[in-house]
MIGURO-886423 format. One record per residue (C-alpha): y, z, x; residue in three letters; residue number from 1. Coordinates in steps of 0.5 Angstrom, whole numbers, plus 2048, in hexadecimal, padded with zeros to 3 digits. Layout:
! residues N
@north: Y, up: Z, east: X, residuo: ALA, num: NUM
...
! end
This chain:
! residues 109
@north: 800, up: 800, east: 800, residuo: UNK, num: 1
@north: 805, up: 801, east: 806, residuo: UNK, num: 2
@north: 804, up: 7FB, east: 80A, residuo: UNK, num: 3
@north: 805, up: 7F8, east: 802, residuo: UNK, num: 4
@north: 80A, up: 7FC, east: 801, residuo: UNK, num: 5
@north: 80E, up: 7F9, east: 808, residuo: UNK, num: 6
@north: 80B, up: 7F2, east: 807, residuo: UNK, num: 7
@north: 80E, up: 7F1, east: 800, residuo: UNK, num: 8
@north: 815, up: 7F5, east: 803, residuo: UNK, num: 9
@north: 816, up: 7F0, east: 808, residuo: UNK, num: 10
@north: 815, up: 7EA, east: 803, residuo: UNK, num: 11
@north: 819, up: 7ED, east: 7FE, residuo: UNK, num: 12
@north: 81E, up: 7EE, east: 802, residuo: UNK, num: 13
@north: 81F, up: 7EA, east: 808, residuo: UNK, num: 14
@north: 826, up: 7E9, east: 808, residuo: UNK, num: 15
@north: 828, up: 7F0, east: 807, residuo: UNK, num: 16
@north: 824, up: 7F1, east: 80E, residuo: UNK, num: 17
@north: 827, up: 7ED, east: 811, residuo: UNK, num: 18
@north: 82E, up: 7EE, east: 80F, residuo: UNK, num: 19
@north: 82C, up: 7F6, east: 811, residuo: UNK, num: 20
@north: 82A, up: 7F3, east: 818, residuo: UNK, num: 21
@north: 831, up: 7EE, east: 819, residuo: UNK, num: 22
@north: 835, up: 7F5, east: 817, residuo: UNK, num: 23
@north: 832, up: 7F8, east: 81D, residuo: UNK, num: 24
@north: 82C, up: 7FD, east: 819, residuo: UNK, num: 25
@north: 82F, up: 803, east: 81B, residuo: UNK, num: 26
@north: 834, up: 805, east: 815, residuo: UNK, num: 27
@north: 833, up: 7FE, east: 811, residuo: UNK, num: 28
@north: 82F, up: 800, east: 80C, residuo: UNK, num: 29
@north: 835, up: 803, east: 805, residuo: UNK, num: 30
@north: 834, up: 807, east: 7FF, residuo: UNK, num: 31
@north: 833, up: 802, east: 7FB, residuo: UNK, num: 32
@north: 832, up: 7FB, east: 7FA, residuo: UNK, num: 33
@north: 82E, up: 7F7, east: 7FD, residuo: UNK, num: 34
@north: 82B, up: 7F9, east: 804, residuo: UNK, num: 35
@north: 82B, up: 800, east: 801, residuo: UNK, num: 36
@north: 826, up: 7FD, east: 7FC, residuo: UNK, num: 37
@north: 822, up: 7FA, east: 802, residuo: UNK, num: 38
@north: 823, up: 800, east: 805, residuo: UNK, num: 39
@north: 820, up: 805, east: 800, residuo: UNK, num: 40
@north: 81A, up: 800, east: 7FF, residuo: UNK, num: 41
@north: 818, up: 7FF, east: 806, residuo: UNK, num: 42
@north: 819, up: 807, east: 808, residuo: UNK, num: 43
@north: 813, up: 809, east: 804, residuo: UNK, num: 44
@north: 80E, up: 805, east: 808, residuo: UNK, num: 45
@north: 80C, up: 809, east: 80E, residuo: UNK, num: 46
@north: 80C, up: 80F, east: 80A, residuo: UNK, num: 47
@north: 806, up: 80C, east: 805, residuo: UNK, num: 48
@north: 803, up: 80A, east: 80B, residuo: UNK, num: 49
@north: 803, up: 812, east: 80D, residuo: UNK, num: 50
@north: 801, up: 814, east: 805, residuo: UNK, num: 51
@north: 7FC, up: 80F, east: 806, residuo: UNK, num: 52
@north: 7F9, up: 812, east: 80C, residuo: UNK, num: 53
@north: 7F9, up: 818, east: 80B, residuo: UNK, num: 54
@north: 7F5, up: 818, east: 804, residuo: UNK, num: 55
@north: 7F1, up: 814, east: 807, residuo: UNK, num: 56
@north: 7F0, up: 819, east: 80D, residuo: UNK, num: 57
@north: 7EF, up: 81E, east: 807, residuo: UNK, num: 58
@north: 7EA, up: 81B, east: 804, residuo: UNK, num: 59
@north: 7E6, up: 81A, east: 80A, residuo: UNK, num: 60
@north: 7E7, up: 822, east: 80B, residuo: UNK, num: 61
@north: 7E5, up: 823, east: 804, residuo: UNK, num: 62
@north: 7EB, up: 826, east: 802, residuo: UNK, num: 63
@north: 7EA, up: 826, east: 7FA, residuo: UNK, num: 64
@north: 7F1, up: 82A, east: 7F9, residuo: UNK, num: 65
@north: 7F5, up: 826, east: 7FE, residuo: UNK, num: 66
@north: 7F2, up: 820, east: 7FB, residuo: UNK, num: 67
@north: 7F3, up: 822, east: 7F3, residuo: UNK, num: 68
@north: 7FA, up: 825, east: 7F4, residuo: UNK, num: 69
@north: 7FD, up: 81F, east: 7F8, residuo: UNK, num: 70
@north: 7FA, up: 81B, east: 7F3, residuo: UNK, num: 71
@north: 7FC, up: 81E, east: 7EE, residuo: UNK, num: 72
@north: 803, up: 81F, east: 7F0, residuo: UNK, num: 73
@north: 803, up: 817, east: 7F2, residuo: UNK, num: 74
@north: 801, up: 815, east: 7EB, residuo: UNK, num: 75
@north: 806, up: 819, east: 7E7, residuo: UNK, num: 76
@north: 80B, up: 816, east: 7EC, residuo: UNK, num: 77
@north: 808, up: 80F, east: 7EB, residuo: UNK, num: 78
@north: 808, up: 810, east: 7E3, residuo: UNK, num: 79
@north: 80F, up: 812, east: 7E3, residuo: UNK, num: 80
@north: 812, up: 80C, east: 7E9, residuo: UNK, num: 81
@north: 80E, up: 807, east: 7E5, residuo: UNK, num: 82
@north: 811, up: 809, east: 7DF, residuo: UNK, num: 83
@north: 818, up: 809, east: 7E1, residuo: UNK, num: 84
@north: 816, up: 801, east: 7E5, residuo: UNK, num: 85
@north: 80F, up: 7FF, east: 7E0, residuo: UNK, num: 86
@north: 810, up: 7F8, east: 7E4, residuo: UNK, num: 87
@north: 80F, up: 7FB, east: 7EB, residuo: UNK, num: 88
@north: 809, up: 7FD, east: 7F0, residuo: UNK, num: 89
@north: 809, up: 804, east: 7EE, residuo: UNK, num: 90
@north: 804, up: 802, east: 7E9, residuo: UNK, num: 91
@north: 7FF, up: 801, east: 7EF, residuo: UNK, num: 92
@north: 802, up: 808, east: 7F2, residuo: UNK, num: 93
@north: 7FF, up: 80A, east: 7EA, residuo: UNK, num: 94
@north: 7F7, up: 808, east: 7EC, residuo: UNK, num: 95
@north: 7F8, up: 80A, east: 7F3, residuo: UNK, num: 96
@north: 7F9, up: 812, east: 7F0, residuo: UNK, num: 97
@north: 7F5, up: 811, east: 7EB, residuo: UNK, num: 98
@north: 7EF, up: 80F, east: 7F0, residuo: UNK, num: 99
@north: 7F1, up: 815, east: 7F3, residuo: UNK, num: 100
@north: 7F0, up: 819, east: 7ED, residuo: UNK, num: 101
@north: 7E9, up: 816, east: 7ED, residuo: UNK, num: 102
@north: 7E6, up: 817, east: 7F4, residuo: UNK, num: 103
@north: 7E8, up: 81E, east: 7F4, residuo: UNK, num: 104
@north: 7E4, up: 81F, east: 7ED, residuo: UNK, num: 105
@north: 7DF, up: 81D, east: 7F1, residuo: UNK, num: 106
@north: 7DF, up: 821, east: 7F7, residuo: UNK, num: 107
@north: 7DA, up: 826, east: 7F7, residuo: UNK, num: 108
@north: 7DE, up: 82D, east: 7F7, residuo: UNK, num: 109
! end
């Protein structure tokens, strides 16, 4: 999901990444508009990568309450973010948590 994440940002928004790299990066990035737009959409990225991970590590270790209580709060917020943008990814981030959810049901106590 990360790795999407960043493929569909960088395509998404190419010219507001280049317009961010011809202002010189550092301080180029508004409050709003555009290249902020681009900005916030691309900054979630490394950090799904880190979620991504660590569930996985969890899973692996058998940690039934870490798995089950970031799944949960994954999909309460998913539901939510899809809620406010139906047309979006988050629907994706909605099946990741329930899975979650299930794998965690199936976990030996």
């Amino acid at each position: 999901m990360a790795l999407a994440h960043t493929a569909v940002g960088a395509v998404l928004f190419r010219d507001e990444l280049q317009a961010i790299g011809r202002d010189g990066v550092a301080g180029a990035v508004p409050y709003r508009g555009p290249q902020a737009t681009a900005f916030w959409f691309l900054v979630p990225s490394p950090l799904l990568w880190i979620l991504g991970r660590l569930l996985s590590a969890a899973e692996q270790a058998g940690d039934q309450e870490a798995l089950r209580s970031a799944s949960r709060l994954g999909l309460a917020s998913a539901l939510l973010a899809a809620l406010c943008l139906p047309i979006s990814g988050f629907w994706a981030w909605v099946a990741i948590s329930l899975r979650g959810l299930r794998d965690a049901r199936r976990m030996p106590s």
